[in-house]
C-alpha positions, 0 to 999 in steps of 0.5 A, spaced: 215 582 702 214 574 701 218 571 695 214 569 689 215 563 685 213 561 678 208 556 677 212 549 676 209 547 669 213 554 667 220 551 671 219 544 668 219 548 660 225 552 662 229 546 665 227 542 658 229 548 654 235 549 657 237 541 657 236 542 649 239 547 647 245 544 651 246 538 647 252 537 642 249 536 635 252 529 633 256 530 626 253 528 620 254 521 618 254 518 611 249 512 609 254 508 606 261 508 605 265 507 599 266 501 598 271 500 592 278 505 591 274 505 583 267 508 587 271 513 590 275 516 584 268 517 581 265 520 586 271 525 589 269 532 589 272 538 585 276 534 580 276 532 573 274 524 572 275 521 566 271 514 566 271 510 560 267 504 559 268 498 555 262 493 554 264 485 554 260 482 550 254 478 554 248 472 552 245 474 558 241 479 554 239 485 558 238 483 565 245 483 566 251 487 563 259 488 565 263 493 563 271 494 564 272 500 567 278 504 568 277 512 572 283 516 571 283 523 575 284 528 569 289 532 573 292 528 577 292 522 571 292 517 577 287 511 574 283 505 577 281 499 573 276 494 575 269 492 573 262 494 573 256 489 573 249 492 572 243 487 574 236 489 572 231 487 576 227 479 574 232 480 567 227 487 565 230 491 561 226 496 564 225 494 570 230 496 577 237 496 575 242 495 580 249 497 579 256 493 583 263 495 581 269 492 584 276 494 583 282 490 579 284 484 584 277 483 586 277 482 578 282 477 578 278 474 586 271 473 582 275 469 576 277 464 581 271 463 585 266 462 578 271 457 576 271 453 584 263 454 585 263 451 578 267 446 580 263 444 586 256 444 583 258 441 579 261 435 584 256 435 588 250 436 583 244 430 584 249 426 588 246 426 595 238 428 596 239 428 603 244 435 604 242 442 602 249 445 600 250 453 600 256 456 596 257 464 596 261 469 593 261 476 595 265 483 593 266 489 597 262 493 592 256 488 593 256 483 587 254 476 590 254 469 587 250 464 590 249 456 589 243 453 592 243 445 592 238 441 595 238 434 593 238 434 585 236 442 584 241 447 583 239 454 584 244 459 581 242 467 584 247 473 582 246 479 585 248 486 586 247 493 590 249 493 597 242 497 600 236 493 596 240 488 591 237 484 585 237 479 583 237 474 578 237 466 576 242 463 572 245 455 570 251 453 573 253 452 565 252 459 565 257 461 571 263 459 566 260 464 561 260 469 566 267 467 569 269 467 562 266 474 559 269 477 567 277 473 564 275 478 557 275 484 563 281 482 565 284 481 558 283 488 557 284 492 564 291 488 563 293 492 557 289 499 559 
């Protein structure tokens, strides 16, 4: 009695089969962090959030809206401030809208740099047709200021979100609205 053997396409399935089903299964991981402290309140499982929302007043129109934010857990009565600021895609009311938000001190970071990029546009604004000078801000929670300078132009680009931004073009002028109605924010978080 001679010793059979399977054909070799049946050992080949087999030993694949079993190298599958030995491998550990890596653990699911999220796509993104959280990044703010104000982000993670909101979304924190199986409590109650309390989220009140204060609307500054913009002449931006409807393509970009702040907000002051303070979170509260409900039972824990532990609170977040900071800001919420809404972009709509090419300034459309109805077009995508992205949302950033950033906690208290980068509230506080954001006045300053708006102040300094100001500063600086302005500084070098049409003085050398020669240099291309590039300014830019940026918070955890995916808001983004950036100044373009190529000789006499200035593109001003403020955006938000983290995977797929928008954006939209402002004027160096309007950097001090913005930082402006960003020191209203400040001005109501302080008393909340």
């Amino acid at each position: 009695m001679g010793l059979t053997f399977p054909p070799a396409h049946v050992l080949v399935f087999l030993a694949l089969a079993q190298a599958q089903t030995a491998r550990p299964v890596p653990p699911a991981t999220p796509l993104t962090e959280i990044p703010t402290r104000l982000e993670a309140l909101l979304v924190s499982p199986s409590i109650v959030v309390v989220a009140d929302y204060y609307p500054i007043d913009m002449r931006f129109g409807p393509g970009l809206a702040l907000d002051a934010v303070v979170v509260t857990d409900a039972d824990k009565q532990a609170r977040q401030r900071g800001l919420r600021i809404q972009i709509s895609e090419d300034g459309r009311p109805n077009g995508r809208t992205e949302a950033s938000f950033m906690d208290f001190e980068d509230v506080v970071r954001l006045s300053r740099a708006l102040q300094t990029m100001t500063d600086l546009a302005l500084k070098y604004s049409g003085q050398d047709s020669q240099r291309a000078t590039d300014l830019s801000f940026a918070t955890p929670g995916g808001f983004r200021v950036a100044i373009h300078e190529t000789g006499r132009v200035v593109r001003v680009i403020v955006s938000t979100g983290l995977l797929e931004p928008v954006g939209i073009s402002l004027s160096v002028p309007d950097l001090l609205t913005l930082k402006q109605a960003v020191d209203s924010a400040i001005a109501i978080l302080n008393v909340k």
